[in-house]
C-alpha positions, 0 to 999 in steps of 0.5 A: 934217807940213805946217801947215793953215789947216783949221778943227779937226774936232770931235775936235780939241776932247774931245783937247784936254780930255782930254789937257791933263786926263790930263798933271796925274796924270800929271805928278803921279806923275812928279814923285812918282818924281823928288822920291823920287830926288832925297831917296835922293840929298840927304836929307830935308833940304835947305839953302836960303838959309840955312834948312833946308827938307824937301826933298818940300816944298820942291822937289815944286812946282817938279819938277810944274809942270816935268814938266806943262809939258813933258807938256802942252805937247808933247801940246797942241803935238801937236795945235795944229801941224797948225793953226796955223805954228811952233808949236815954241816952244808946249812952252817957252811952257807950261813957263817960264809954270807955273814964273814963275806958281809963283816970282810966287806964292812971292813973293805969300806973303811979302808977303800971307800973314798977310792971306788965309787958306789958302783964299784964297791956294791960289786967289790961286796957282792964278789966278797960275799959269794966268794966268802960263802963259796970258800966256807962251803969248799970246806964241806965238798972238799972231802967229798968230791975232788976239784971243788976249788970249782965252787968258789969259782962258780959263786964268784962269778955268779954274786958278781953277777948279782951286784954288776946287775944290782949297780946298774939296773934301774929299778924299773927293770923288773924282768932282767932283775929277776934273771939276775937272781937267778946267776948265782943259782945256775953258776952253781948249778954247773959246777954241781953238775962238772963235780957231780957228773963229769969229774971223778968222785972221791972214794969217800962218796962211795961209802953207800955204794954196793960193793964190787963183786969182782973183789969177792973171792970165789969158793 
């Protein structure tokens, strides 16, 4: 599919929430199958630097924000080529800056954990992990849309969201967790739209475009 510098319709906007929302249960239950495979195979525990670690907690972070990556950024590339030129490299952008934000927040822990408590550090690793993933994904859009500094912005603020409501709702709270899964996804979805459709593209978005026929010479 050719590549278009149409601004997105309105439905470009919910896909995008609801897609990127749906990747994380089903991510999470991927990731569930895979952890439960992979102990059938180690044992519940495993050898890690010298030190022995259960096996569900220690590689269950790693294996979830692979699958959700993978997930995520192939659905939201789905929907961003249309738009936007040479956006293959948009699935790796968002797998590699979920597992940097995940190994930047393991290394936090070692040196901040005995100062923030529980709450204010799953918030403090939410914020690294979105900020972590939007910075590796600003690497992709920078050269295709100008002001995207604004996409590290959105998924800042949105996975802060996700691990404010993490840290303080019960685990009875079922419908406003599922609205929290949906922050990240309609953070994003604002930006898209200010990069998309209010901002000025860059030339290089234009590539596809029909070229101006006022610049032909005339005969």
């Amino acid at each position: 599919m050719m590549t278009s510098n149409r601004r997105p319709r309105w439905f470009f906007y919910p896909a995008w929430v609801a897609l990127s929302a749906i990747s994380i249960p089903i991510a999470g239950a991927i990731a569930w199958a895979l952890v439960s495979q992979v102990e059938q195979v180690v044992g519940g525990m495993i050898q890690v630097g010298g030190h022995t670690r259960i096996t569900e907690d220690y590689l269950s972070s790693y294996i979830l924000l692979l699958v959700l990556g993978l997930l995520a950024g192939f659905l939201q590339y789905l929907l961003l080529r249309r738009h936007l030129p040479r956006m293959g490299w948009w699935i790796a952008a968002t797998t590699l800056g979920l597992l940097l934000g995940l190994v930047g927040g393991r290394l936090l822990f070692s040196t901040l954990h005995s100062t923030l408590d529980s709450m204010w550090f799953g918030i403090l690793m939410t914020v690294v992990t979105g900020g972590s993933m939007g910075l590796v994904q600003w690497l992709v859009l920078r050269r295709r849309v100008r002001h995207a500094a604004w996409w590290i912005l959105a998924n800042v603020l949105g996975w802060g969201v996700v691990g404010w409501g993490a840290a303080t709702l019960s685990n009875q709270m079922v419908v406003p967790a599922v609205g929290i899964l949906l922050v990240p996804g309609i953070a994003t979805s604002i930006a898209l739209w200010l990069l998309l459709d209010q901002l000025p593209r860059r030339e290089g978005s234009r590539r596809n475009s029909p070229p101006n026929r006022s610049l032909e010479p005339t005969h």
